[in-house]
N, CA, C and O atoms as a Tripos MOL2 file, in Angstrom:
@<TRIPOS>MOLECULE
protein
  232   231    58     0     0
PROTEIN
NO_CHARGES

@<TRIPOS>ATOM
      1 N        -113.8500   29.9370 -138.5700 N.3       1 UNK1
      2 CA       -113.4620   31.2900 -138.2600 C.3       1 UNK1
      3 C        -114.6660   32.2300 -138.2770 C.2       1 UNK1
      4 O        -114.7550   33.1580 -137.4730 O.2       1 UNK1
      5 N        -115.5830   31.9780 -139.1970 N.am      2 UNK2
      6 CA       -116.6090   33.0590 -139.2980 C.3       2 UNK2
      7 C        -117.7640   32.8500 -137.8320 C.2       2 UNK2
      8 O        -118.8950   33.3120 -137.9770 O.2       2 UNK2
      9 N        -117.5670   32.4610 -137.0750 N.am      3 UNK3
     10 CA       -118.2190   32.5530 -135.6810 C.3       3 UNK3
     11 C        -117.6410   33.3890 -134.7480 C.2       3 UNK3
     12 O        -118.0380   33.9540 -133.7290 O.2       3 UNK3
     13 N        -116.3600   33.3070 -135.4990 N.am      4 UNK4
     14 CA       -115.5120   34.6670 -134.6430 C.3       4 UNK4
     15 C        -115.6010   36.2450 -134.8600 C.2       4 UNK4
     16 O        -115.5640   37.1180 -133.9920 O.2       4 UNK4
     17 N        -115.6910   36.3450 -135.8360 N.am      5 UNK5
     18 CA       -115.7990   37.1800 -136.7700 C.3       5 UNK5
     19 C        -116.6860   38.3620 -136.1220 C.2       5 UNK5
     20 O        -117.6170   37.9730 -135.4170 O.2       5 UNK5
     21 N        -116.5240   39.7130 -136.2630 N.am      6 UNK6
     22 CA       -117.6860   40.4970 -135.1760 C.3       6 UNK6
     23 C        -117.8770   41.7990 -136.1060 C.2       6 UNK6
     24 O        -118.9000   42.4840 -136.1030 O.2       6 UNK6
     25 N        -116.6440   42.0600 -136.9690 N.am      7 UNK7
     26 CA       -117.0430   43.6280 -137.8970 C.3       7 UNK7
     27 C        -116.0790   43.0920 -138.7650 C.2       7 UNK7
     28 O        -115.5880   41.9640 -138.7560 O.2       7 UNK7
     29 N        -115.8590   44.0810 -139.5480 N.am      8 UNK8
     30 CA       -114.3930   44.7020 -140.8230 C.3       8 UNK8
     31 C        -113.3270   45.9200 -139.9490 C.2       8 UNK8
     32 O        -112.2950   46.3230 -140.4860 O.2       8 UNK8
     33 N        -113.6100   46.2300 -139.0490 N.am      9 UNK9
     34 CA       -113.2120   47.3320 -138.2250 C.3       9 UNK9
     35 C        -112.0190   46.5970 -137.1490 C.2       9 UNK9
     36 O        -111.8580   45.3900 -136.9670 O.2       9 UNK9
     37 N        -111.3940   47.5370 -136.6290 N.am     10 UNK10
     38 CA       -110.3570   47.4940 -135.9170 C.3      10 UNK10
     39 C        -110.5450   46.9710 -134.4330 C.2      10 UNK10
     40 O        -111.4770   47.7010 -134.0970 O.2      10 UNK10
     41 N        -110.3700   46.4690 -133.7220 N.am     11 UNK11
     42 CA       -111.1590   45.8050 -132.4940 C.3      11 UNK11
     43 C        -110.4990   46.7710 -131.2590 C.2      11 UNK11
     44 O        -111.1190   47.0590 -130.2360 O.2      11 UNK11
     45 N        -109.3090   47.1490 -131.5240 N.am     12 UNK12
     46 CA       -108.1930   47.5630 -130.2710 C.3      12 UNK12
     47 C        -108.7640   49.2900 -130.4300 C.2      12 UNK12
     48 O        -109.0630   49.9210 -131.4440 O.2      12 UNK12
     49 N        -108.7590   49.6540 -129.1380 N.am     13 UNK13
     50 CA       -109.2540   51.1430 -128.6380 C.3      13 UNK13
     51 C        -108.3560   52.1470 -129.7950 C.2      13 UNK13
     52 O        -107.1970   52.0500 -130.2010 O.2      13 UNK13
     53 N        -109.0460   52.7670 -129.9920 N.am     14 UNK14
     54 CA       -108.3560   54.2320 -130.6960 C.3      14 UNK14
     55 C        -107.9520   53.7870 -132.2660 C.2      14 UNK14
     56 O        -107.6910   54.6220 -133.1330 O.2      14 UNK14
     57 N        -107.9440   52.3820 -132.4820 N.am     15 UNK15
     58 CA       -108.3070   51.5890 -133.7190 C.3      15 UNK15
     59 C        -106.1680   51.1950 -133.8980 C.2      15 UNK15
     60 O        -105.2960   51.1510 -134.7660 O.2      15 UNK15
     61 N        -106.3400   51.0130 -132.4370 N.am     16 UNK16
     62 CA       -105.0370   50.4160 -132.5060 C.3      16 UNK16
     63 C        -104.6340   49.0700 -133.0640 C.2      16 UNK16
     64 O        -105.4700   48.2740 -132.6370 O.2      16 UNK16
     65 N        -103.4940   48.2560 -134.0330 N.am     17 UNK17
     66 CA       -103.4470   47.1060 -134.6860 C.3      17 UNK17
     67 C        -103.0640   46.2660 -133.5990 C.2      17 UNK17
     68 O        -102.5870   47.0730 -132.8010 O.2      17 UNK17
     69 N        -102.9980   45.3210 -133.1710 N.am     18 UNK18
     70 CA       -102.2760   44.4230 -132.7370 C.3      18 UNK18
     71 C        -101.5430   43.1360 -133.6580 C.2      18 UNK18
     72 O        -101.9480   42.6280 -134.7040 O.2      18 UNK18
     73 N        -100.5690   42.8890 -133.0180 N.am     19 UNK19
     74 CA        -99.9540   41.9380 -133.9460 C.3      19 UNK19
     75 C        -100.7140   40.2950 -134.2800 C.2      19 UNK19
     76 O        -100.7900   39.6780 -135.3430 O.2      19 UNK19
     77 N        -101.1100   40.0060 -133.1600 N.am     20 UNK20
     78 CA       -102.2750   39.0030 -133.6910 C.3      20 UNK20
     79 C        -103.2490   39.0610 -134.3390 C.2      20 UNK20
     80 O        -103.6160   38.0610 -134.9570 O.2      20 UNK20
     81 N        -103.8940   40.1370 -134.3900 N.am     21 UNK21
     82 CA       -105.2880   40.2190 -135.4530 C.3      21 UNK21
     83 C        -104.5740   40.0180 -137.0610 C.2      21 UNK21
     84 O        -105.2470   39.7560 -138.0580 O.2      21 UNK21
     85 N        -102.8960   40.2260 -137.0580 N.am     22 UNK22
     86 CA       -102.5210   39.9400 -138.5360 C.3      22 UNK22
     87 C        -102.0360   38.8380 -138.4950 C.2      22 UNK22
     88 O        -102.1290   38.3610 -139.6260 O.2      22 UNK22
     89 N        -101.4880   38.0430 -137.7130 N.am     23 UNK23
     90 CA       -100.4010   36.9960 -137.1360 C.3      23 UNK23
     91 C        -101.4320   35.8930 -137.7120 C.2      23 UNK23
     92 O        -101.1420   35.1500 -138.6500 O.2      23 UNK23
     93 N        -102.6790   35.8790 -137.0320 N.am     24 UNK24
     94 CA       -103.5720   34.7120 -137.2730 C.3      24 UNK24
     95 C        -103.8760   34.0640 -138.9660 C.2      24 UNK24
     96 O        -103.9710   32.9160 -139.3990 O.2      24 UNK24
     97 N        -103.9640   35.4140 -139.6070 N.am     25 UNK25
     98 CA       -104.1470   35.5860 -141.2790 C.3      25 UNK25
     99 C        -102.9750   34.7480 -141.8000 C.2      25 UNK25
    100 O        -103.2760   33.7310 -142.4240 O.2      25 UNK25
    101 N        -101.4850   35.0820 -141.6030 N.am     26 UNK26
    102 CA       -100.2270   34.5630 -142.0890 C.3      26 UNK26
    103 C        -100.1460   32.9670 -141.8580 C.2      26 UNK26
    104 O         -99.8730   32.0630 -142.6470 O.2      26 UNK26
    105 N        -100.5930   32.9450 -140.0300 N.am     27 UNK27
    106 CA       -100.2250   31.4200 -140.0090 C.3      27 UNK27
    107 C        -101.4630   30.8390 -140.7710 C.2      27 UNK27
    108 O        -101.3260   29.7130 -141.2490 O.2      27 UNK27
    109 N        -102.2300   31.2550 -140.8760 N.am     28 UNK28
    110 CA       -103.2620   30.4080 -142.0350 C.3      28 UNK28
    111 C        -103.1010   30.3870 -143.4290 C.2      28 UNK28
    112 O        -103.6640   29.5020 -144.0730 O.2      28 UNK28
    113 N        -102.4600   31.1780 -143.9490 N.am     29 UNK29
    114 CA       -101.8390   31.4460 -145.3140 C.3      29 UNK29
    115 C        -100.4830   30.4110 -145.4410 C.2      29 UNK29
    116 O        -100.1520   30.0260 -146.5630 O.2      29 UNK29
    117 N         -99.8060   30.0310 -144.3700 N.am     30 UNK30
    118 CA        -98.4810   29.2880 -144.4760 C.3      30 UNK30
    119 C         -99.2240   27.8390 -144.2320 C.2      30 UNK30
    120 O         -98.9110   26.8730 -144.9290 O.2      30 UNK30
    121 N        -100.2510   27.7390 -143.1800 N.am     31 UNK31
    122 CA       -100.4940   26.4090 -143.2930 C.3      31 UNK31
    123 C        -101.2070   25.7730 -144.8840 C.2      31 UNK31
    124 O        -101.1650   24.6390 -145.3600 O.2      31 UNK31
    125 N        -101.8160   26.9990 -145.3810 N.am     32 UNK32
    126 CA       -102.5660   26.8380 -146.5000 C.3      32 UNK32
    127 C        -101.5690   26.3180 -147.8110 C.2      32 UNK32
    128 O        -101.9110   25.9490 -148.9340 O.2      32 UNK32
    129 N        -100.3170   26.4320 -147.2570 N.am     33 UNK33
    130 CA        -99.1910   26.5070 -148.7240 C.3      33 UNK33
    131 C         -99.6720   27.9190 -149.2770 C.2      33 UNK33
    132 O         -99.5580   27.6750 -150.4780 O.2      33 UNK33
    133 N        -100.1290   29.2210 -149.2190 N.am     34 UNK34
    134 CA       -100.1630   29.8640 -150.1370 C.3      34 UNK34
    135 C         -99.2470   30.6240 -150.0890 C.2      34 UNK34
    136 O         -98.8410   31.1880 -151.1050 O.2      34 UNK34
    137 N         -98.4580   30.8990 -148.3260 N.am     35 UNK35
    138 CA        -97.2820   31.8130 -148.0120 C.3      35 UNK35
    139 C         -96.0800   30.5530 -147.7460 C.2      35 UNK35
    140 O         -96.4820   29.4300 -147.4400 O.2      35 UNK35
    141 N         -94.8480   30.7810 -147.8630 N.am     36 UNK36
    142 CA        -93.3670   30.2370 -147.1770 C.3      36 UNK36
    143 C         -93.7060   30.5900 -146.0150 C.2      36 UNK36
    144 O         -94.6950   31.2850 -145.7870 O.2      36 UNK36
    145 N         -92.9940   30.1900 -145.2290 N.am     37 UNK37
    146 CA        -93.3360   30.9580 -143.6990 C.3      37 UNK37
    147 C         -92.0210   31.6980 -143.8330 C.2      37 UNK37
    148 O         -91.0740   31.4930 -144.5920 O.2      37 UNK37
    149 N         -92.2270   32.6830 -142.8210 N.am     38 UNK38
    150 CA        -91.0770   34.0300 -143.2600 C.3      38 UNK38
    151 C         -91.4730   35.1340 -144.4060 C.2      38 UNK38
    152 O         -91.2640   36.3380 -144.5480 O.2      38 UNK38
    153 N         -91.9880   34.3580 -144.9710 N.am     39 UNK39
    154 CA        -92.0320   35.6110 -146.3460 C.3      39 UNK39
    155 C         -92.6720   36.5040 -146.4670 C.2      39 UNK39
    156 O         -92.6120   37.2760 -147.4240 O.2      39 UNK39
    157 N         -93.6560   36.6180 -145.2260 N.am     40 UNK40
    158 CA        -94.0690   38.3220 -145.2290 C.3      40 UNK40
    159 C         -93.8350   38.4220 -143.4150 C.2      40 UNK40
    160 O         -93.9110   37.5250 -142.5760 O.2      40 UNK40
    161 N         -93.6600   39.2720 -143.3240 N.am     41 UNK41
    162 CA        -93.1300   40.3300 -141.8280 C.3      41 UNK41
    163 C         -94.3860   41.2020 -141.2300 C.2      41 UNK41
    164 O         -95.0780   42.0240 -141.8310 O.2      41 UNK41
    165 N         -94.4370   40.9290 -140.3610 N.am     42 UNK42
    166 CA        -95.8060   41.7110 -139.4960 C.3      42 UNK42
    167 C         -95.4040   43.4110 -139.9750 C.2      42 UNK42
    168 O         -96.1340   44.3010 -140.4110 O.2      42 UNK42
    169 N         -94.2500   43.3930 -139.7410 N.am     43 UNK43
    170 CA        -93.8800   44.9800 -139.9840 C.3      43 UNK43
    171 C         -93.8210   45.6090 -141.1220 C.2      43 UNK43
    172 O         -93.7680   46.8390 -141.1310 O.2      43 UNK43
    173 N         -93.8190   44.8740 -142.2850 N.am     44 UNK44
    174 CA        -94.1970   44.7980 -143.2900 C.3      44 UNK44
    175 C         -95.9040   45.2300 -144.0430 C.2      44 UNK44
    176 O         -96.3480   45.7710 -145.0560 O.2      44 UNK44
    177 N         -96.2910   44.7280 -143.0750 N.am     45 UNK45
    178 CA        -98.2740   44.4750 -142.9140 C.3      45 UNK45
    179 C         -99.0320   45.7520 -142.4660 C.2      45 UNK45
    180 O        -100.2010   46.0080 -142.7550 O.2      45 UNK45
    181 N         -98.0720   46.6310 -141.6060 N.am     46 UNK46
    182 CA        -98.8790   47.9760 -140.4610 C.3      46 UNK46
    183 C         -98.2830   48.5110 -139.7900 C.2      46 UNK46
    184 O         -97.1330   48.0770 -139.7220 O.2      46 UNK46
    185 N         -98.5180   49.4060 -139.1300 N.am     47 UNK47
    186 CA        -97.9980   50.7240 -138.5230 C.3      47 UNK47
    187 C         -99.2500   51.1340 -137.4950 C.2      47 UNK47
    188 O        -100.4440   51.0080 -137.7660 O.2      47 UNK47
    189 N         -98.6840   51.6600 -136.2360 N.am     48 UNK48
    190 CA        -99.1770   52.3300 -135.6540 C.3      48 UNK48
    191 C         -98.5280   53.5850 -135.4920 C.2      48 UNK48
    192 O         -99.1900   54.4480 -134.9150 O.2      48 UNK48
    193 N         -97.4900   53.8550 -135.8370 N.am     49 UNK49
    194 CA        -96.9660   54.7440 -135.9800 C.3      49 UNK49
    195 C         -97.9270   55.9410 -135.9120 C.2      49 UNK49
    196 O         -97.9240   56.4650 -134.7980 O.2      49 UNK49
    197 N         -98.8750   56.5980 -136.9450 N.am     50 UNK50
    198 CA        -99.0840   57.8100 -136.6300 C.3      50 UNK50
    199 C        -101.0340   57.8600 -136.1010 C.2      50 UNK50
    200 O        -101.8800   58.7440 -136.2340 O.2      50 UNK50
    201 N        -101.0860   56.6220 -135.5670 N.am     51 UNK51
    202 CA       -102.3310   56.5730 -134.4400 C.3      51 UNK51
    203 C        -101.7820   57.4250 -133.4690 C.2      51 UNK51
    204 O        -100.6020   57.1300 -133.2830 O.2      51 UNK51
    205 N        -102.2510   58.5810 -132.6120 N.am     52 UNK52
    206 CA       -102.1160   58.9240 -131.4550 C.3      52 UNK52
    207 C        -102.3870   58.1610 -129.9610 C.2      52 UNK52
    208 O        -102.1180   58.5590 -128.8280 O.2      52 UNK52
    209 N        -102.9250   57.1080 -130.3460 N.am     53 UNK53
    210 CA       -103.1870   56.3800 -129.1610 C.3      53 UNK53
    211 C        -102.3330   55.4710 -128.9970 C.2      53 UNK53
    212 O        -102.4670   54.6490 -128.0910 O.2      53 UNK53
    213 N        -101.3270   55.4500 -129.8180 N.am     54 UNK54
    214 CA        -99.8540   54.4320 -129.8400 C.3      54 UNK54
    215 C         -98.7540   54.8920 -129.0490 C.2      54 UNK54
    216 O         -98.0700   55.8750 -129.3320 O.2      54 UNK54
    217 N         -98.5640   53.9700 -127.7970 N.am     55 UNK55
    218 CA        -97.5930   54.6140 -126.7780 C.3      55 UNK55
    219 C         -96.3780   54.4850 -126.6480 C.2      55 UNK55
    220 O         -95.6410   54.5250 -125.6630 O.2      55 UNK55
    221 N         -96.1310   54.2530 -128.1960 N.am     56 UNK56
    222 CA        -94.6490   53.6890 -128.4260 C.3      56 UNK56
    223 C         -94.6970   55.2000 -129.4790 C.2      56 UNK56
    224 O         -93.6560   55.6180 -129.9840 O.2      56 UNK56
    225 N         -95.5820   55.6610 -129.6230 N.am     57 UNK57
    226 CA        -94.7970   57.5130 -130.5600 C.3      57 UNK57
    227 C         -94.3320   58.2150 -129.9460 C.2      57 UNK57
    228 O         -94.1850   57.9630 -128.7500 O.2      57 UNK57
    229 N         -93.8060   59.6440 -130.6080 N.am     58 UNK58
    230 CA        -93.6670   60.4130 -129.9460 C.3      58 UNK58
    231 C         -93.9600   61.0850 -128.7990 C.2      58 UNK58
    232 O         -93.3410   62.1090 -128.5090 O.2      58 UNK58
@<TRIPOS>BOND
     1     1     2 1
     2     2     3 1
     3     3     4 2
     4     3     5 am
     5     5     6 1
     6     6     7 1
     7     7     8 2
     8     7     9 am
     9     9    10 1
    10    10    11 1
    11    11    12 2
    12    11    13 am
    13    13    14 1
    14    14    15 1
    15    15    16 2
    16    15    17 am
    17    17    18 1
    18    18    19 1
    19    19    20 2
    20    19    21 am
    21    21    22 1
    22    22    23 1
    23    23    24 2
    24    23    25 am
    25    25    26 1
    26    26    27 1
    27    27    28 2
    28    27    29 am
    29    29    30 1
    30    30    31 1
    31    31    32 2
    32    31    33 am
    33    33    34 1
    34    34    35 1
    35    35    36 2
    36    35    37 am
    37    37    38 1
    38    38    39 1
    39    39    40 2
    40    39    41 am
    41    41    42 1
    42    42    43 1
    43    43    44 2
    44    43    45 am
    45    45    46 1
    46    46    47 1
    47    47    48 2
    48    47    49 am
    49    49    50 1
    50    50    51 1
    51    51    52 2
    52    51    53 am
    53    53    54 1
    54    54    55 1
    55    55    56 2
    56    55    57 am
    57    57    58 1
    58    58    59 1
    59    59    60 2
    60    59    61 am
    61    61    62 1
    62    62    63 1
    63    63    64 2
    64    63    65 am
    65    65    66 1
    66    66    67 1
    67    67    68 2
    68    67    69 am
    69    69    70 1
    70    70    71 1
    71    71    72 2
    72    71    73 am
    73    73    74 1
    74    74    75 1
    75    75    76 2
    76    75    77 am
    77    77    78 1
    78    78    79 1
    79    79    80 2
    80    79    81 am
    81    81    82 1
    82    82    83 1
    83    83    84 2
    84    83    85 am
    85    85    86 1
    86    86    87 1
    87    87    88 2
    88    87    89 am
    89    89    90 1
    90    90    91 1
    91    91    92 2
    92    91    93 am
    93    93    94 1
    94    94    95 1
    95    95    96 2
    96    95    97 am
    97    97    98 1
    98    98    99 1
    99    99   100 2
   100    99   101 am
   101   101   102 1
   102   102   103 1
   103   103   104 2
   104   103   105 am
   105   105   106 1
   106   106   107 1
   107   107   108 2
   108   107   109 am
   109   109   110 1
   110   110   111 1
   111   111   112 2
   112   111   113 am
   113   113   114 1
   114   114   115 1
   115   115   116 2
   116   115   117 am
   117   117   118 1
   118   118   119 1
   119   119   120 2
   120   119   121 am
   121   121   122 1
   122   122   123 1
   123   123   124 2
   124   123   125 am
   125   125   126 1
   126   126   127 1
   127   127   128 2
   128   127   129 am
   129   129   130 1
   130   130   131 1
   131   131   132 2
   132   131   133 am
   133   133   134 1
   134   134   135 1
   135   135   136 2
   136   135   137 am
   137   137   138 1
   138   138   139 1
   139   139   140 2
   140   139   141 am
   141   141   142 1
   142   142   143 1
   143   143   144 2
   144   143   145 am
   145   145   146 1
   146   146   147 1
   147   147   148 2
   148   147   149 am
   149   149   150 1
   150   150   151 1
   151   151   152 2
   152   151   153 am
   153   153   154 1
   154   154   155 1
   155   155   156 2
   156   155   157 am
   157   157   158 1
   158   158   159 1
   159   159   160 2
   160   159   161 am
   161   161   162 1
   162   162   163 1
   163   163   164 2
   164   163   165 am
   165   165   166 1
   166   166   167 1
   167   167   168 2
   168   167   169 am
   169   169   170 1
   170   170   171 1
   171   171   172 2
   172   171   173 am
   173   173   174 1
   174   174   175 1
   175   175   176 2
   176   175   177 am
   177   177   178 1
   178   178   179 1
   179   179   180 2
   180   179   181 am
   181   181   182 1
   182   182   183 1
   183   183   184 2
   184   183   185 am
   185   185   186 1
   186   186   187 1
   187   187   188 2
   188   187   189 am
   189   189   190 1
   190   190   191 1
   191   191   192 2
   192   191   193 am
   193   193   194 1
   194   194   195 1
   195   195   196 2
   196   195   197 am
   197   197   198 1
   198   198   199 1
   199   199   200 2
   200   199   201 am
   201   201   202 1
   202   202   203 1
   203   203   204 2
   204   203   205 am
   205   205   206 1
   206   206   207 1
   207   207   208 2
   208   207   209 am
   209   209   210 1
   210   210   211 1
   211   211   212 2
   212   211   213 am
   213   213   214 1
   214   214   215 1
   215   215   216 2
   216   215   217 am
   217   217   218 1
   218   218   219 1
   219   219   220 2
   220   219   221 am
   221   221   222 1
   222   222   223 1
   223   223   224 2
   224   223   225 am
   225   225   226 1
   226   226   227 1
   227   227   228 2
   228   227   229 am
   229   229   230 1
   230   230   231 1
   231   231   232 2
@<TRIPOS>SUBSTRUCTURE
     1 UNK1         2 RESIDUE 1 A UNK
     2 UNK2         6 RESIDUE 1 A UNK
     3 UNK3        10 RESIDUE 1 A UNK
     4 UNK4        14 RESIDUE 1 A UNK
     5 UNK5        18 RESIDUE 1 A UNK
     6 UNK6        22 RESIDUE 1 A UNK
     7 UNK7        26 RESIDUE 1 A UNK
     8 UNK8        30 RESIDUE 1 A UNK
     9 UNK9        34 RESIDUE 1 A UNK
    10 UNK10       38 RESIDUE 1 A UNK
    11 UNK11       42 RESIDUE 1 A UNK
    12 UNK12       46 RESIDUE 1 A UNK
    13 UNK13       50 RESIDUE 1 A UNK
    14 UNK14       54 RESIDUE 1 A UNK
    15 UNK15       58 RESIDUE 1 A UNK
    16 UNK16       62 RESIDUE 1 A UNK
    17 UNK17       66 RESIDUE 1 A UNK
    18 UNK18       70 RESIDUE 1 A UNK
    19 UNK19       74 RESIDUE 1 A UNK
    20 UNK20       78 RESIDUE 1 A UNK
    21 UNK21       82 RESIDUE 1 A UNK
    22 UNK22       86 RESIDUE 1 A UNK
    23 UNK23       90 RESIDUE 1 A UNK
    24 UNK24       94 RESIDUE 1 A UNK
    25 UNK25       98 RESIDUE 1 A UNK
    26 UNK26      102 RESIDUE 1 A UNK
    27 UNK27      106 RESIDUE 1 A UNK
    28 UNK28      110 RESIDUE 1 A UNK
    29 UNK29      114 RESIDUE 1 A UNK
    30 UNK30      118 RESIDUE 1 A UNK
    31 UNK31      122 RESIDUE 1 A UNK
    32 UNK32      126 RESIDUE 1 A UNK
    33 UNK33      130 RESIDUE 1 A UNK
    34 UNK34      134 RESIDUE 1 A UNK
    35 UNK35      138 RESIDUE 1 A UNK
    36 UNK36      142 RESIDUE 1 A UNK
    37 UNK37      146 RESIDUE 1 A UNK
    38 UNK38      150 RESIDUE 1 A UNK
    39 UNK39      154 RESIDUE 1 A UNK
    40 UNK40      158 RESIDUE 1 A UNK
    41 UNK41      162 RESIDUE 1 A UNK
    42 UNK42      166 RESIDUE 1 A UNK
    43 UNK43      170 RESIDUE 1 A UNK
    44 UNK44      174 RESIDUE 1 A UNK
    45 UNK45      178 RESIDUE 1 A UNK
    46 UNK46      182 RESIDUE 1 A UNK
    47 UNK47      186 RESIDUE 1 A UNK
    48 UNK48      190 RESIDUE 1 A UNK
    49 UNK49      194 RESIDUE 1 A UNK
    50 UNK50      198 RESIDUE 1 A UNK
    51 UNK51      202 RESIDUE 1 A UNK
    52 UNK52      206 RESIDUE 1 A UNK
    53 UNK53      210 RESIDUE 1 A UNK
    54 UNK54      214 RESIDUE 1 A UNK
    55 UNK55      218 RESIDUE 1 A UNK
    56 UNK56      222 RESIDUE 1 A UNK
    57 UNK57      226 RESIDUE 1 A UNK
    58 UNK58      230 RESIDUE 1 A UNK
């Protein structure tokens, strides 16, 4: 993984989340045995909610 790796920072414009930049973490945590699978929820994890560059707000 660390060849992938490019900052600590947000990759998506306006420092928008996407669901894979967290998705990838979980399925490696479930393959690891350290998560159940299910037991944590992306929606659970983040919000774009009050980014303005999120075109699902107000």
């Amino acid at each position: 993984m660390l060849k992938h790796w490019r900052s600590t920072g947000v990759a998506g414009k306006g420092g928008l989340i996407a669901e894979s930049e967290l998705q990838v973490w979980i399925d490696w945590l479930v393959r690891d045995g350290e998560l159940k699978r299910g037991q944590v929820q992306l929606s659970e994890l983040y919000t774009n909610e009050f980014n303005p560059f999120w075109k699902g707000g107000p």
